[in-house]
C-alpha positions in Angstrom: -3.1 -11.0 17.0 -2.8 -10.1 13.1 0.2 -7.7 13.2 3.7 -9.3 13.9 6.5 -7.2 16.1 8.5 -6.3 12.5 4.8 -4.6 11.4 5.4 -2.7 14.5 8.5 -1.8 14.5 9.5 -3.9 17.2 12.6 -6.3 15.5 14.9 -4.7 17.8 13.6 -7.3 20.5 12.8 -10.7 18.5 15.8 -12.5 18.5 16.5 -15.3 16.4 18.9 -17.4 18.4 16.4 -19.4 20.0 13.0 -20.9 19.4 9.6 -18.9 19.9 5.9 -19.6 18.8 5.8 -18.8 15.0 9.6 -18.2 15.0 9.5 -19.7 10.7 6.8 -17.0 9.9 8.7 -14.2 11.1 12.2 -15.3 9.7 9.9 -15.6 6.5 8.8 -12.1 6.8 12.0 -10.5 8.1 13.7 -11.8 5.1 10.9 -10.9 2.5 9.8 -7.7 4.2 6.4 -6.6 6.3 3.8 -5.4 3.9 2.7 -3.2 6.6 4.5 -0.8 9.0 3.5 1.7 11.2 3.4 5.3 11.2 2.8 8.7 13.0 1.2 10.9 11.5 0.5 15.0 11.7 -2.7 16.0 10.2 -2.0 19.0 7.9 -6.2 19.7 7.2 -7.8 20.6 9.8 -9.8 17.8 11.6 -8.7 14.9 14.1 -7.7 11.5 13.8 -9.6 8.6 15.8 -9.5 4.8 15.7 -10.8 3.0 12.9 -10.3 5.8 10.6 -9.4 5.1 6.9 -6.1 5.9 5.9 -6.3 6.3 2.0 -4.1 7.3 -0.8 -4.3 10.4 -3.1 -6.5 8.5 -5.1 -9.0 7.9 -2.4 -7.6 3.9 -2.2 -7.3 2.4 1.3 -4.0 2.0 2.4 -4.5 1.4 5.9 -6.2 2.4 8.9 -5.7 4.3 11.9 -4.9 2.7 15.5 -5.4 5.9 17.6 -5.2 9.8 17.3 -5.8 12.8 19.1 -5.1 16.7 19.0 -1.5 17.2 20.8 -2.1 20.4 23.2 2.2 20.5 22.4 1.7 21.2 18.7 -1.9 22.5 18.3 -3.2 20.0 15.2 -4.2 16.3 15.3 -1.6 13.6 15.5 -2.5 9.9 15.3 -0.7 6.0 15.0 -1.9 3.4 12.6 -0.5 1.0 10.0 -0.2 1.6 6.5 1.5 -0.4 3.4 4.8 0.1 3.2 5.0 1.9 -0.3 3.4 4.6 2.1 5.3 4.6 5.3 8.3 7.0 4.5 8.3 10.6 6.6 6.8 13.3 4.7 4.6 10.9 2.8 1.5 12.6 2.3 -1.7 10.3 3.5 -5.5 11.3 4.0 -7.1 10.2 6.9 -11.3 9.6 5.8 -12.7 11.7 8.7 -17.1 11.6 8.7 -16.7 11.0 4.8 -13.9 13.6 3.8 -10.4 12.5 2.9 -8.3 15.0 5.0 -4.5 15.8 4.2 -2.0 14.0 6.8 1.9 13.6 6.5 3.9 11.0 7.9 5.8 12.2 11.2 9.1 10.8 12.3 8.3 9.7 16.1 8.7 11.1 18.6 6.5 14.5 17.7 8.1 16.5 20.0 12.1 16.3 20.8 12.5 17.5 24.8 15.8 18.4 25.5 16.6 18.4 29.4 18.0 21.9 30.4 
């Protein structure tokens, strides 16, 4: 209820050319820009993401939080989703994920993590 579809990456499918609940707000926002988006993630520290998890800054200031995680038995370390500020969203942005207390090292991941190419 308090992220829009251009937070979450879904503009491809809100369409403008007719009208929709909240339609101003989000020509508001699609011409000012989100000030959220959201990201995957590949923990670089050991340790693994889970939902409700801080996602801070190297500075230790919250920048967002975590939506879900888990360890991907595909690439052997944690991965996870959540929403960050934008300033923060780029790939290979390095983010720390405040697991029990401890700010652990993350990068932003291009999605999908893992490419499968049919044979």
């Amino acid at each position: 209820d308090t992220t829009s579809p251009l937070e979450a990456g879904l503009g491809w499918i809100t369409k403008f050319n007719k009208p929709f609940t909240n339609a101003e707000m989000l020509k508001k926002q699609k011409e000012n820009g989100v000030q959220k988006k959201l990201i995957g993630f590949k923990m670089i520290d050991k340790g693994i993401p889970r939902h409700g998890y801080e996602i801070n800054d190297a500075q230790g200031k919250r920048i967002g939080h975590v939506t879900s995680g888990t360890i991907s038995p595909v690439l052997n370390v944690g991965i996870g989703l959540g929403y960050v500020d934008v300033q923060h969203a780029a790939p290979d942005t390095d983010i720390y994920i405040n697991v029990r207390q401890k700010n652990l090292k993350a990068t932003v991941s291009k999605l999908p993590f893992v490419s499968i190419n049919p044979s």
